[in-house]
C-alpha positions in Angstrom: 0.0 0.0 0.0 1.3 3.3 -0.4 -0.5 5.5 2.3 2.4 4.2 4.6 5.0 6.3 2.2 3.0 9.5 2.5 4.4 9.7 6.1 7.8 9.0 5.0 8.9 12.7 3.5 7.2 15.8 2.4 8.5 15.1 -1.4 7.0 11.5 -1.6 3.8 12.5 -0.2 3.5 15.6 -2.9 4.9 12.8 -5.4 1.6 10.2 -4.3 -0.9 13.1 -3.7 -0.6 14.7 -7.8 -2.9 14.4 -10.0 -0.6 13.0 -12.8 0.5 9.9 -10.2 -2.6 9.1 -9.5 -3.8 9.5 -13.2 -0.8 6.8 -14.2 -1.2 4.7 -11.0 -5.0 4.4 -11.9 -4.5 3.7 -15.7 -2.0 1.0 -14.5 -4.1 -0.8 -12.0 -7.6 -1.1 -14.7 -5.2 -2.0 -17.4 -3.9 -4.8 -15.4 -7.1 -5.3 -13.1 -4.9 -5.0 -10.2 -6.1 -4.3 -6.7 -9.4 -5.1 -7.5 -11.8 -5.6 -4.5 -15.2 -5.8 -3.3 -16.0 -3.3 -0.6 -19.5 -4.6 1.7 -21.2 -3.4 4.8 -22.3 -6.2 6.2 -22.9 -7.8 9.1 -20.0 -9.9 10.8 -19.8 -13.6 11.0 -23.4 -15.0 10.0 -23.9 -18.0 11.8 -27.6 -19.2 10.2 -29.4 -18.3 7.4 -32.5 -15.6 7.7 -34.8 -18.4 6.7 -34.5 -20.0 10.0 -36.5 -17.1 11.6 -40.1 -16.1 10.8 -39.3 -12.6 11.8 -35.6 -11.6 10.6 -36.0 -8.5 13.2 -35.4 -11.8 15.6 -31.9 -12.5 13.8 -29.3 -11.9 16.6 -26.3 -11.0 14.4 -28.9 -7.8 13.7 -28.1 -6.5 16.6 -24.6 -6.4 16.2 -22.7 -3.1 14.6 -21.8 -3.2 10.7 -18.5 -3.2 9.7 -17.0 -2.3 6.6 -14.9 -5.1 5.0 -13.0 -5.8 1.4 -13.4 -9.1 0.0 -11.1 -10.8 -2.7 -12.7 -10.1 -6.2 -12.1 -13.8 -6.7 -12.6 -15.9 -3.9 -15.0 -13.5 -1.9 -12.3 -14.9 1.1 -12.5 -11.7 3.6 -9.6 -9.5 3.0 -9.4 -6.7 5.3 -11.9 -4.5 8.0 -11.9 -0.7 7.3 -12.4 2.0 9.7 -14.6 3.8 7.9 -13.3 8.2 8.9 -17.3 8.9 10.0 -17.5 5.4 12.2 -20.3 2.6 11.4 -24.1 3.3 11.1 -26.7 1.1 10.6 -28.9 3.9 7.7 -25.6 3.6 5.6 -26.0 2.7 1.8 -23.4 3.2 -1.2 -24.5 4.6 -4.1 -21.8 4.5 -6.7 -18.5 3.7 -7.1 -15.9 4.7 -9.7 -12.1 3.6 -9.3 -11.9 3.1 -6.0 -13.7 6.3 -4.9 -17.1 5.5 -2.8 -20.2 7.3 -2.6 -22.1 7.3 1.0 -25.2 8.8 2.3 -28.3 7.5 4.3 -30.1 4.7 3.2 -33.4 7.4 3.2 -32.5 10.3 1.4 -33.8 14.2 2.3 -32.6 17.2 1.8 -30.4 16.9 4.5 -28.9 13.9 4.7 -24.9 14.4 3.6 -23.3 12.9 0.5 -20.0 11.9 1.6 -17.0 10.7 -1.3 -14.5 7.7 0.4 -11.5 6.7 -1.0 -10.8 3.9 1.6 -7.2 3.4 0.0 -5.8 6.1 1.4 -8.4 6.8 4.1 -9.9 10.2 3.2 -12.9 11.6 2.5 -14.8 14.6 1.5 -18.2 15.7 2.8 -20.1 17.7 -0.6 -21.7 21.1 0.1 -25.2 21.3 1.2 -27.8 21.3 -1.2 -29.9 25.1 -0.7 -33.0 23.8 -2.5 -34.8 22.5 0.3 -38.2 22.7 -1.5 -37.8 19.6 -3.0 -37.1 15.9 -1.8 -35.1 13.3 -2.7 -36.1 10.5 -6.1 -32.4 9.4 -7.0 -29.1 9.3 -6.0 -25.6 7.9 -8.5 -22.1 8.9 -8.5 -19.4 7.8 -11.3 -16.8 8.8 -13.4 -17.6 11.1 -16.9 -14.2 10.3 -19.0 -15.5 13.0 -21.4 -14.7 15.4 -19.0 -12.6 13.8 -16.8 -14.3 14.7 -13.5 -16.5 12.7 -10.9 -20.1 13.7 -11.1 -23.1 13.6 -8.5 -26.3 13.4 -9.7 -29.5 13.9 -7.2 -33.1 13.9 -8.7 -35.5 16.0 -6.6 -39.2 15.8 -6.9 -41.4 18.6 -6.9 -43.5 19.0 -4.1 -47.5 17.9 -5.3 -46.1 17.5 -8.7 -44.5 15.1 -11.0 -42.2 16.8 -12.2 -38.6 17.0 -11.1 -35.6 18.6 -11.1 -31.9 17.5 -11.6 -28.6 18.6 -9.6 -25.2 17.7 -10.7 -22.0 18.2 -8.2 -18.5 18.1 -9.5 -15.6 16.5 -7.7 -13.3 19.2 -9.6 -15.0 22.5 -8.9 -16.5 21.1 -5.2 -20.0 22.5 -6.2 -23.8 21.5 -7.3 -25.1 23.2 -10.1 -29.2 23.2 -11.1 -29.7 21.8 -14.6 -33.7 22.4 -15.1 -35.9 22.8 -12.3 -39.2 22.4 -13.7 -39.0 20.1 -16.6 -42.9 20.7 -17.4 -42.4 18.0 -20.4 -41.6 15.1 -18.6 -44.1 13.9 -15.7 -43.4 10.6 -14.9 -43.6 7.9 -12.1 -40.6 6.0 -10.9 -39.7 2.5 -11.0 -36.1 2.0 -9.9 -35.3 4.7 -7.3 -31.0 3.8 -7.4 -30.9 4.1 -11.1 -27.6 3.5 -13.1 -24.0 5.2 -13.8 -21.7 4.4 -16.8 -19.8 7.1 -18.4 -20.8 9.6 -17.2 -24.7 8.6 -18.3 -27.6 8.3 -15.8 -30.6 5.6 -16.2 -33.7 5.4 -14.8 -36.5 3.1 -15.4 -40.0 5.9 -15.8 -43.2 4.9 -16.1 -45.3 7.2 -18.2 -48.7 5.0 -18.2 -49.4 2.7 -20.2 -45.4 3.1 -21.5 -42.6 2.0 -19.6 -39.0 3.9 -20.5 -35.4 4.4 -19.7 -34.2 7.7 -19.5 -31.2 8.8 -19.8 -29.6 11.8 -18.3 -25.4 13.2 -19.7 -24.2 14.4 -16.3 -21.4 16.5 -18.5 -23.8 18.1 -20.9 
């Protein structure tokens, strides 16, 4: 691992913090599929099945605190237990990832609930800004990479409030801010039917019902 180099001298640790390493350390590891895990919250040694209770709320290991954990991409043998920087709660849920950065908020999304971004490599994080549009509440949540514009991208769906309509906000990792990209879309009035949604390049997908039709939509996070 390199985090325990950054400690070793101020040069090394501006050498391992630049963009341009971490560009050609990146390039190296998905041309190569090195270092390739699976990152789980779960719970910890699960003795029985859920089957063998008729009410899983009776499931002892339930009671017991998650814990973060990587598992080997090929034998799912348990690798490692992370510390995760904000500590272990129970409303976590991940909701993107994209080369080795994580996205975390609450498993029920408001208005208020933070987004964080965890890179559990080198054991960092960054909280994003507050959203200010607190008129609205919470369809959608992705995060992923947008190699057309080399940045990290956000994208939140919000509801309108006693309306179908919504409206769509996109933070980037580069500029550490949300921008509003149409608040009232007045020609698309839909109903949802997959609330998590998909990320690849840079491209959001949603599954929208607009009765009888059912239709993916598709949403550029660059453009």
């Amino acid at each position: 691992s390199l985090v325990r180099f950054l400690c070793a001298c101020k040069s090394w640790s501006d050498l391992i913090n630049s963009s341009s390493f971490i560009t050609t350390q990146l390039n190296r590891n998905v041309t190569k599929h090195l270092h390739v895990s699976l990152l789980c919250l779960h719970y910890p040694d699960l003795k029985r099945p859920f089957e063998f209770y008729e009410n899983y709320e009776d499931y002892p290991d339930l009671k017991r605190e998650l814990e973060w954990s990587l598992f080997s991409n090929e034998t799912f043998e348990h690798c490692s237990k992370l510390n995760h920087p904000l500590g272990i709660k129970k409303d976590y849920r991940v909701y993107g990832s994209s080369n080795g950065l994580v996205c975390i908020s609450d498993d029920k999304l408001d208005t208020k609930s933070p987004i964080h971004i965890w890179n559990p490599s080198v054991r960092k994080f960054r909280t994003l800004p507050m959203s200010t549009n607190v008129k609205f509440r919470y369809i959608a949540l992705q995060f992923g990479f947008h190699p057309g514009v080399n940045d990290y991208k956000v994208v939140r769906m919000l509801r309108v409030h006693k309306d179908d309509a919504f409206a769509v906000e996109v933070y980037s990792l580069s500029t550490d801010s949300w921008k509003m990209v149409e608040e009232r879309p007045l020609w698309l009035k839909c109903t949802w039917q997959n609330h998590r949604g998909t990320f690849y390049n840079g491209v959001t997908y949603h599954i929208i019902e607009k009765f009888p039709l059912f239709s993916v939509m598709s949403f550029d996070s660059g453009s």
